[in-house]
RODO-2510 file (C-alpha; in nm, 4 decimals, decimal comma):
residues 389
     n   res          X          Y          Z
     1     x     0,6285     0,9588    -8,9624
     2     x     0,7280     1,3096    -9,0140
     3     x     0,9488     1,4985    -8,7183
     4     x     0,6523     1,7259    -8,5778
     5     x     0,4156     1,4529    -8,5456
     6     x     0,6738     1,2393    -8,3411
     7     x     0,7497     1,5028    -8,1132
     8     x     0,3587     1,6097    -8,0465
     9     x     0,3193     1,2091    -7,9846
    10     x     0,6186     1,2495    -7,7169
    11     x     0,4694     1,5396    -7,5486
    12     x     0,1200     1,3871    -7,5566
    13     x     0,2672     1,0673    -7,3713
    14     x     0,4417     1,2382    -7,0698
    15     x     0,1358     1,4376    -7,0259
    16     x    -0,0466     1,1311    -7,0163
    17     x     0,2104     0,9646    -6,7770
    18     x     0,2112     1,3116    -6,5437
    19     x    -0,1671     1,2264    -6,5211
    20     x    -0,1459     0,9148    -6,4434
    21     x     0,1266     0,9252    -6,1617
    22     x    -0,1000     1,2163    -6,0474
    23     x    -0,4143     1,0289    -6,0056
    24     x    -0,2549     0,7267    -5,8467
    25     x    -0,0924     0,9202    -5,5808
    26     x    -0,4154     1,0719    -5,5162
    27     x    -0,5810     0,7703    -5,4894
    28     x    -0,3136     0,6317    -5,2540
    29     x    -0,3402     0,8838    -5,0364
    30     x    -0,7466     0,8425    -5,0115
    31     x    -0,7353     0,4793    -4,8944
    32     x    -0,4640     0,5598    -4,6359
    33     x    -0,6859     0,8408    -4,5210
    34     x    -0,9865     0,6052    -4,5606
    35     x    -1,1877     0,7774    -4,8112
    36     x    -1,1166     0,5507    -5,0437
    37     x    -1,1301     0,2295    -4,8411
    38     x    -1,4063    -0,0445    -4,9162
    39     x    -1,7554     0,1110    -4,8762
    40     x    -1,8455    -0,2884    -4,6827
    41     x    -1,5327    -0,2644    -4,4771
    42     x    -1,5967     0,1331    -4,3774
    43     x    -1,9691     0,0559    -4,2790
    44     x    -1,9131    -0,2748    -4,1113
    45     x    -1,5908    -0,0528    -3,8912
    46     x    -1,8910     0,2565    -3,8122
    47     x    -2,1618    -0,0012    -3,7209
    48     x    -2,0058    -0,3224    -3,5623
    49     x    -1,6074    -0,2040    -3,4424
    50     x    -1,6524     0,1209    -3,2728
    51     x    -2,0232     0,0638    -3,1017
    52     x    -1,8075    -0,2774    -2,9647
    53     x    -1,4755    -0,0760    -2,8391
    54     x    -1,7386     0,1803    -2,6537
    55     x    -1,9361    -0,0624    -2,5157
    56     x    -1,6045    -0,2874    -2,3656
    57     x    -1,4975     0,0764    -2,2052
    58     x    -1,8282     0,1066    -2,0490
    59     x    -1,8442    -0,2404    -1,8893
    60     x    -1,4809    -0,2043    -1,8105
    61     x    -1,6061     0,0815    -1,5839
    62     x    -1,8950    -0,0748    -1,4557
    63     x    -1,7252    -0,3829    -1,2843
    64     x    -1,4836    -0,1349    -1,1710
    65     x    -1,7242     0,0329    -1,0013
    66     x    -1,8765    -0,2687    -0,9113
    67     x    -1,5715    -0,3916    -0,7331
    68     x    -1,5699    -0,0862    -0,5359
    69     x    -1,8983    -0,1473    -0,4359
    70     x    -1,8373    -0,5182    -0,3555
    71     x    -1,5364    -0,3888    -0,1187
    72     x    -1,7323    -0,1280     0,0590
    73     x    -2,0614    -0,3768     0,1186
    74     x    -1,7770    -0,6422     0,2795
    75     x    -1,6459    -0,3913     0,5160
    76     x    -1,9755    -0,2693     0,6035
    77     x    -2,0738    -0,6279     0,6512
    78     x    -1,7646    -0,7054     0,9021
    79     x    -1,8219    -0,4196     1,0887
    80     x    -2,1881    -0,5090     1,1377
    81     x    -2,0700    -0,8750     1,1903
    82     x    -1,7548    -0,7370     1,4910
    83     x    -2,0569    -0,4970     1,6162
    84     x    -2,3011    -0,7860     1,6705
    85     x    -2,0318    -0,9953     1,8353
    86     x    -1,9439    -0,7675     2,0882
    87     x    -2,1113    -0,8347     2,4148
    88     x    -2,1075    -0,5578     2,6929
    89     x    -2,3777    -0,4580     2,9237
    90     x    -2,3162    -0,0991     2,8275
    91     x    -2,4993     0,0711     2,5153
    92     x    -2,3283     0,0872     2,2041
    93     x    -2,3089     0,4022     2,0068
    94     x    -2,4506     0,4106     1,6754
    95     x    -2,2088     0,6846     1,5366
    96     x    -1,8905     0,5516     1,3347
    97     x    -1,6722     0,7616     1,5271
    98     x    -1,7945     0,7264     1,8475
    99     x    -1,8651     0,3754     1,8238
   100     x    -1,4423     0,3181     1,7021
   101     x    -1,3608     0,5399     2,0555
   102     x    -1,6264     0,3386     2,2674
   103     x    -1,3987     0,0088     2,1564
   104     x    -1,0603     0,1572     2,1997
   105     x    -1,2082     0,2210     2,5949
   106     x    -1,3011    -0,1440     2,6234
   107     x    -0,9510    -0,2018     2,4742
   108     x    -0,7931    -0,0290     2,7155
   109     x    -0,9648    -0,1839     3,0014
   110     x    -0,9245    -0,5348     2,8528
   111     x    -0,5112    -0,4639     2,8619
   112     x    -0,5123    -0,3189     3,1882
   113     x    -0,6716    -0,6591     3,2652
   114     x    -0,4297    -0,8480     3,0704
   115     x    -0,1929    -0,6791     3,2091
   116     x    -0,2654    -0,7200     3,6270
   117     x    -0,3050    -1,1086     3,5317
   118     x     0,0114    -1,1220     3,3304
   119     x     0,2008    -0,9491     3,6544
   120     x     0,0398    -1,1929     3,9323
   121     x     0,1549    -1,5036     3,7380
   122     x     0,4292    -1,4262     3,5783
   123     x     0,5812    -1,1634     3,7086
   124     x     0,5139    -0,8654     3,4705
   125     x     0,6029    -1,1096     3,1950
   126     x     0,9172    -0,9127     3,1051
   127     x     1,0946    -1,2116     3,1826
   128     x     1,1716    -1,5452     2,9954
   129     x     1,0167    -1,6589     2,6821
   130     x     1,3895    -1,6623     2,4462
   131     x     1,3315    -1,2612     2,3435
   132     x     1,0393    -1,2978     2,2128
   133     x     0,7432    -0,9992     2,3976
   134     x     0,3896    -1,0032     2,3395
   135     x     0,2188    -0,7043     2,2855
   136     x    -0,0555    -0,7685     2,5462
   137     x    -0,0711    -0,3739     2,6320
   138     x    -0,1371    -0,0198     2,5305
   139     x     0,1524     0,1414     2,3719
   140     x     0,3445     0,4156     2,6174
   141     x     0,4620     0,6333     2,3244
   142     x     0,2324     0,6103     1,9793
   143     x     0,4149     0,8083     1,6603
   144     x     0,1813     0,9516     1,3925
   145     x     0,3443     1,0200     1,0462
   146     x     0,0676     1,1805     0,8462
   147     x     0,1198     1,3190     0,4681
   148     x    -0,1598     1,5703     0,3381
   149     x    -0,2945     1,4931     0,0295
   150     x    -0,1793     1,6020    -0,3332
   151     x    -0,3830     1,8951    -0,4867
   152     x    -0,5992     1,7447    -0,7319
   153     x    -0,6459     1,4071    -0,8061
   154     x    -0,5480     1,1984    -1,1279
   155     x    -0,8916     1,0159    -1,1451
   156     x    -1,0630     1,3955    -1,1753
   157     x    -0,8478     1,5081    -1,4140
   158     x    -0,8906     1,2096    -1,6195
   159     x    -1,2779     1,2438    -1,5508
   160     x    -1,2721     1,5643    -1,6657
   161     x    -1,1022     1,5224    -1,9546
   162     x    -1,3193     1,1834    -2,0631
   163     x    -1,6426     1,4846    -2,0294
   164     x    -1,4592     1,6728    -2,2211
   165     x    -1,4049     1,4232    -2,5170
   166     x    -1,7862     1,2900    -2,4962
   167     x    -1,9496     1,6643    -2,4890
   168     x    -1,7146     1,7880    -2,7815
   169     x    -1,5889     2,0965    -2,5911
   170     x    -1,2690     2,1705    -2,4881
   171     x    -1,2135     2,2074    -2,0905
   172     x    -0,8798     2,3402    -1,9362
   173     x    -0,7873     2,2925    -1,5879
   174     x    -0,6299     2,6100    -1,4622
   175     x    -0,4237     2,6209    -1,1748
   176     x    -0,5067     2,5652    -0,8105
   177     x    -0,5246     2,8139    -0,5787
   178     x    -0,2976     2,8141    -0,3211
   179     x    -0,4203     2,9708    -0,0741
   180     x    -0,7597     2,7581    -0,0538
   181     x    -0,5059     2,4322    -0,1183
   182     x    -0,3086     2,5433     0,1709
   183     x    -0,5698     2,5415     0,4056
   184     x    -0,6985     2,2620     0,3431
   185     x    -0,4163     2,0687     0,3650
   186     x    -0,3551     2,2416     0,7266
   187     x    -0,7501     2,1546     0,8152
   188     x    -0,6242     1,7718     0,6831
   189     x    -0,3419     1,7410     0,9172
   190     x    -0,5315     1,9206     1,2024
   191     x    -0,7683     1,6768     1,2306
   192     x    -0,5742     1,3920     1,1726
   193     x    -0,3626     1,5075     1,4671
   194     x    -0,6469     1,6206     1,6803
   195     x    -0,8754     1,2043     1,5906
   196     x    -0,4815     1,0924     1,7103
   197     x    -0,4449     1,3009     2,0442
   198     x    -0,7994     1,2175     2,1248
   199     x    -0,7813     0,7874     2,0713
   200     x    -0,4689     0,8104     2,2256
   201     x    -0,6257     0,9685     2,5381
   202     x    -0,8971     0,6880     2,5378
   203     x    -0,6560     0,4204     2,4901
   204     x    -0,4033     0,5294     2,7742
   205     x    -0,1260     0,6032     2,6236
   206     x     0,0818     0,9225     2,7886
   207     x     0,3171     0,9991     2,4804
   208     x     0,2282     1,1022     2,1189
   209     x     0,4926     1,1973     1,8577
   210     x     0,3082     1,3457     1,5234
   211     x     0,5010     1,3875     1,1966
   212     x     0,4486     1,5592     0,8190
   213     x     0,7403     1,6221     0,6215
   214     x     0,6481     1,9583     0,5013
   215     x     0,6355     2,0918     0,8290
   216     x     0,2976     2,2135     0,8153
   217     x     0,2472     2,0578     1,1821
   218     x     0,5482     2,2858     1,3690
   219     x     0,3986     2,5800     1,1487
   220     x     0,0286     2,5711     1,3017
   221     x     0,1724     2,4876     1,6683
   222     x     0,3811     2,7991     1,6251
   223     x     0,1420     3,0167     1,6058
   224     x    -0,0823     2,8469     1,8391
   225     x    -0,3708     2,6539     1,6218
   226     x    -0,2725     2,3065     1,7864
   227     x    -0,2262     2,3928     2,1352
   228     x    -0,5611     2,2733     2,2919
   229     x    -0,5246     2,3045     2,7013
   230     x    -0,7205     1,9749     2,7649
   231     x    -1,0146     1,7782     2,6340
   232     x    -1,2766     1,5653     2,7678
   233     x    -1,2909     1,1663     2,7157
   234     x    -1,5466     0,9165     2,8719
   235     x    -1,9373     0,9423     2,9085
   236     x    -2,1383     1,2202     3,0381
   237     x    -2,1683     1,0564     3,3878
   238     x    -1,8026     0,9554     3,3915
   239     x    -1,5770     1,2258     3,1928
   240     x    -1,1985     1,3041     3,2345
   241     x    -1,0133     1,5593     3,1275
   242     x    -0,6912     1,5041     3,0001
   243     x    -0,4208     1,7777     2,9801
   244     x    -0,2279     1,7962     2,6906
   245     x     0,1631     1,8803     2,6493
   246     x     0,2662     2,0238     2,3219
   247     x     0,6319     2,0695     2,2736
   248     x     0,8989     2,0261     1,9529
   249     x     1,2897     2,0057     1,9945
   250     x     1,3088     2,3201     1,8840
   251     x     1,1713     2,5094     2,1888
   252     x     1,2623     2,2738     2,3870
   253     x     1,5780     2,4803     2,5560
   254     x     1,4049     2,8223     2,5170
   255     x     1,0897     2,6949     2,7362
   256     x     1,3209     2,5641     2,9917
   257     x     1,4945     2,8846     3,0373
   258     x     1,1994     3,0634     3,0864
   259     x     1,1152     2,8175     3,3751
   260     x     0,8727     2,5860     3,2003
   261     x     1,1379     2,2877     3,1806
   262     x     0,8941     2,1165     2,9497
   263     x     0,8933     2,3022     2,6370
   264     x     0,5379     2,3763     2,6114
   265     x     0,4238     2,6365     2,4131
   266     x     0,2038     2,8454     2,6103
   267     x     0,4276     2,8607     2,9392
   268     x     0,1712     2,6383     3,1983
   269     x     0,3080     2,4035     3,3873
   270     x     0,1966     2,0657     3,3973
   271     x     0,0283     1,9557     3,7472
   272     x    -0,2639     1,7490     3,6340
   273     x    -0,3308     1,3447     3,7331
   274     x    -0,3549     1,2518     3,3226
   275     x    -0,1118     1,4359     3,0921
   276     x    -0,0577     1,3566     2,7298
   277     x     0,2890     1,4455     2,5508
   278     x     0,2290     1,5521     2,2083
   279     x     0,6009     1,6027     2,0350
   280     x     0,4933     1,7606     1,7241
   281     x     0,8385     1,6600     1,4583
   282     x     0,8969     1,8445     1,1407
   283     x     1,1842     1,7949     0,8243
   284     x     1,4647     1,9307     1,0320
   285     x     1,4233     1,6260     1,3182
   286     x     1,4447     1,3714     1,0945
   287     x     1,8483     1,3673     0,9922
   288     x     1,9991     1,7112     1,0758
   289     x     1,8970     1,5404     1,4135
   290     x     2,1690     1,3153     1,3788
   291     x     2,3727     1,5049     1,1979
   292     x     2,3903     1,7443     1,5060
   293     x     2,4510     1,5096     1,7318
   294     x     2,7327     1,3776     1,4806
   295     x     2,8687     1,7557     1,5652
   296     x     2,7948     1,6907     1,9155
   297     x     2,9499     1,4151     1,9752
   298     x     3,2843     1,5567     1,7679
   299     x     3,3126     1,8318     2,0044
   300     x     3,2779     1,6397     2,3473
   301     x     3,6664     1,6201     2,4842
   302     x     3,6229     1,2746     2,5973
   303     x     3,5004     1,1499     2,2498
   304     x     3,8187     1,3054     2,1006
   305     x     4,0613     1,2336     2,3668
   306     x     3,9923     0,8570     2,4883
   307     x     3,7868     0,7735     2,1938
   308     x     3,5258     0,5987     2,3439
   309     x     3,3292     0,3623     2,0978
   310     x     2,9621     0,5020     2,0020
   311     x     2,6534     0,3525     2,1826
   312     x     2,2799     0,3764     2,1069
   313     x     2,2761     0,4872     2,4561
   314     x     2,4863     0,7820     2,4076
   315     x     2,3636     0,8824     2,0614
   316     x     1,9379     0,8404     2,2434
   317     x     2,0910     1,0618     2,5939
   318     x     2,2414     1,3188     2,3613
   319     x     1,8714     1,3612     2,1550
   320     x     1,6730     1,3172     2,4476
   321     x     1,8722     1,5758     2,6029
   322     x     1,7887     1,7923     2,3249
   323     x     1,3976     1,7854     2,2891
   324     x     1,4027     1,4729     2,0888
   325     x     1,1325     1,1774     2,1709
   326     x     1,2014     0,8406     2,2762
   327     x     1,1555     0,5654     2,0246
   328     x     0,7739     0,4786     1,9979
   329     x     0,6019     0,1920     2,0610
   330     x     0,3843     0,1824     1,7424
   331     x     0,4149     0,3950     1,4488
   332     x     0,0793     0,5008     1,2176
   333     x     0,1424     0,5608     0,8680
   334     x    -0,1606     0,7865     0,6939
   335     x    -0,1762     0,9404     0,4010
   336     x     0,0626     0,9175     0,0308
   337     x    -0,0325     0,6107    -0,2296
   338     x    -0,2362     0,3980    -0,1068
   339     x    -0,0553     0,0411    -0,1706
   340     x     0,2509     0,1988    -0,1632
   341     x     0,3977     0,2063     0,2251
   342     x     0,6371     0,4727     0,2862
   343     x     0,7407     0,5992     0,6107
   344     x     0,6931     0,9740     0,4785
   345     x     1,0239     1,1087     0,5436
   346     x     0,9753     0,9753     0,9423
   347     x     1,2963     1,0140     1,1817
   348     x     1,5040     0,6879     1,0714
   349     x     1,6236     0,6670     1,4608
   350     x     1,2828     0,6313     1,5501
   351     x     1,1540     0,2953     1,3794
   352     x     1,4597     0,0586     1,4763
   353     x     1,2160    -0,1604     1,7021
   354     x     0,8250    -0,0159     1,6632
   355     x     0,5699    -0,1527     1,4908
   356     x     0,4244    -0,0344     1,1582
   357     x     0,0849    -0,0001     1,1024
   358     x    -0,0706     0,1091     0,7903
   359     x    -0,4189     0,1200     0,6542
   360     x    -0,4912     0,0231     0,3326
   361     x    -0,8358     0,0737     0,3461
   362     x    -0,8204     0,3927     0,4569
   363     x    -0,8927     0,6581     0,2108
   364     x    -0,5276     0,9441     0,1805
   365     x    -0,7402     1,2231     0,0935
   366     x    -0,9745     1,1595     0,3989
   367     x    -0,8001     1,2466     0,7594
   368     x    -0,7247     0,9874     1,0194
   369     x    -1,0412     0,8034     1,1835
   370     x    -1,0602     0,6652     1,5098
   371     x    -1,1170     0,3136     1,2501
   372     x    -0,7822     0,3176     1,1297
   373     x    -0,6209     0,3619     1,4887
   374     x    -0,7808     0,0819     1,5855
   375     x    -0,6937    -0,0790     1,3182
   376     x    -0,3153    -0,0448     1,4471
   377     x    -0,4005    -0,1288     1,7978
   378     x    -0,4917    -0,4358     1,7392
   379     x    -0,2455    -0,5389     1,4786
   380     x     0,0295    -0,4029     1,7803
   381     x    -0,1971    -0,6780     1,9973
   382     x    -0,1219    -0,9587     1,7628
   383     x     0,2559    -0,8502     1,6986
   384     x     0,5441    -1,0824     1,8463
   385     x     0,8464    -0,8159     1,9489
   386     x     1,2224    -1,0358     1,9450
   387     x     1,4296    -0,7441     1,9730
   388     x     1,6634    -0,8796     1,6725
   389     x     1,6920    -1,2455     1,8781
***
């Protein structure tokens, strides 16, 4: 074979093996992108395997929401079943709220009860018994920790964004505003406070020590929003009024050198038969509360000079002294995760011996009900104190 036609043979053959490489890297890249794939397989995955996948999303949701459904019919249920149980010659209200404060008065009655039979035969029944105290009573001193709610919630954004996906179209979620977020977080807490102040009235008890760990709470009592004079509990034919006593540890010296002595924030003093305490607590009570009294305590001569071993005793006279409330009786967590229970940043020196309560029922991005607080009352009813014996 002559020269030239050998080498035109060679060229012809790589041009044939440049085509070749060429078209089978195009066709490998068609079947990974699926253009290429099996016309069977690609219209058995459009008609059978997506349809199925959408359809086990939808009826994933639906007994979801089912569940939710199932849960809300039971409680409705039990409450119809606890309303129907109760016997009293008065009328029952029909409203939720009213009907949750018309119990927590027959509570309160019931332990006063409890209580004058407990004290004929057994002496107060403080006494024997190995340690062990049951919580036949209304609690003197109730805390309240309370934790507004995030801004937005997961579930919308994710809502949103499923829409979104379903109507082709792109949505964006701009910011909040902050304003609008920040009242509403302070209308939150308000009323959570003011549903506590007001059960605690009906129930009996004297002292109430409400909590949020942004400070939100010392904020609106500073400039006045939370200072209600008094309000009204009972029926129409047999109302009380109740004064109430705000005060926080940090006007707590300042209102007693102006001659209050009580810390309360608008200057009146306190003369009335039925006075509630309301200690509203912020961030800075919680531990720079003992680490003042840490500083405190350094600076007293006798500490440094006899060295006198430390005492609950003298660590409570020392925060008393300053503003700071006794140790409560129960403590109501509301608000945060709900199945995750977290005190929300609560004074530590305040939950040695209380007891907990939390709702898990209870929606965090709705405020405290009157439901929820009696909730906790009765769970502090059932609750066996030992006082670590």
């Amino acid at each position: 074979m002559p020269p030239l036609s050998r080498g035109r043979r060679a060229v012809e053959d790589a041009e044939y093996d440049e085509d070749r490489n060429e078209s089978e890297s195009r066709s490998r890249s068609r079947s990974r992108s699926g253009l290429g794939a099996d016309p069977l397989s690609r219209g058995i995955e459009l008609a059978l395997v997506r349809p199925l996948v959408f359809l086990l999303f939808v009826l994933l949701h639906a007994l979801y929401a089912l569940g939710i459904l199932v849960v809300r019919a039971t409680r409705v249920v039990r409450a119809l079943l606890s309303v129907a149980a109760t016997t009293s010659d008065d009328a029952q209200p029909t409203d939720g709220e009213a009907l949750a404060l018309w119990r927590l008065a027959r509570h309160r009655e019931a332990a006063a009860a409890r209580t004058t039979k407990a004290t004929k035969v057994g002496g107060g029944g403080g006494g024997g018994g190995g340690g062990t105290k049951r919580c036949a009573m209304v609690p003197r001193h109730i805390g309240v920790s309370v934790e507004a709610p995030p801004a937005m919630r997961t579930r919308s954004l994710v809502a949103r964004y499923a829409l979104g996906l379903l109507l082709g179209r792109e949505i964006v979620v701009g910011p909040p505003d902050r304003e609008k977020e920040s009242r509403r977080r302070d209308a939150f807490l308000k009323e959570s406070v003011q549903v506590a102040i007001r059960c605690a009235a009906v129930v009996g008890t004297d002292e109430v020590s409400v909590f949020d760990k942004e400070g939100r709470l010392q904020e609106m009592a500073r400039r006045g929003e939370l200072d209600d004079e008094a309000i009204a509990i009972g029926d129409e034919s047999d109302e009380t009024e109740v004064r109430l006593h705000f005060c926080w540890p940090e006007y707590e010296r300042r209102a007693s050198e102006l001659g209050n002595g009580h810390g309360h924030a608008n200057g009146k003093a306190e003369q009335q038969e039925r006075t509630v305490r309301v200690n509203v607590l912020g961030p800075q009570d919680s531990k720079e509360a003992l680490a003042s009294v840490a500083t405190i305590l350094g600076k007293q001569d006798k500490i440094k000079e006899e060295k006198a071993p430390l005492s609950v005793r003298a660590i409570d006279e020392i925060l008393q002294a300053h503003g700071y409330p006794r140790e409560p009786d129960l403590l109501i967590l509301h608000g945060g995760p709900r199945y995750v229970r977290c005190l929300h940043s609560f004074p530590p020196w305040l939950v040695r011996l209380c007891e907990i309560s939390y709702d898990e029922s209870a929606s965090p991005y709705k405020p405290l009900s009157a439901k929820s607080f009696e909730i906790a009352l009765q769970r502090f009813n059932m609750a066996e104190q030992r006082f670590g014996k």
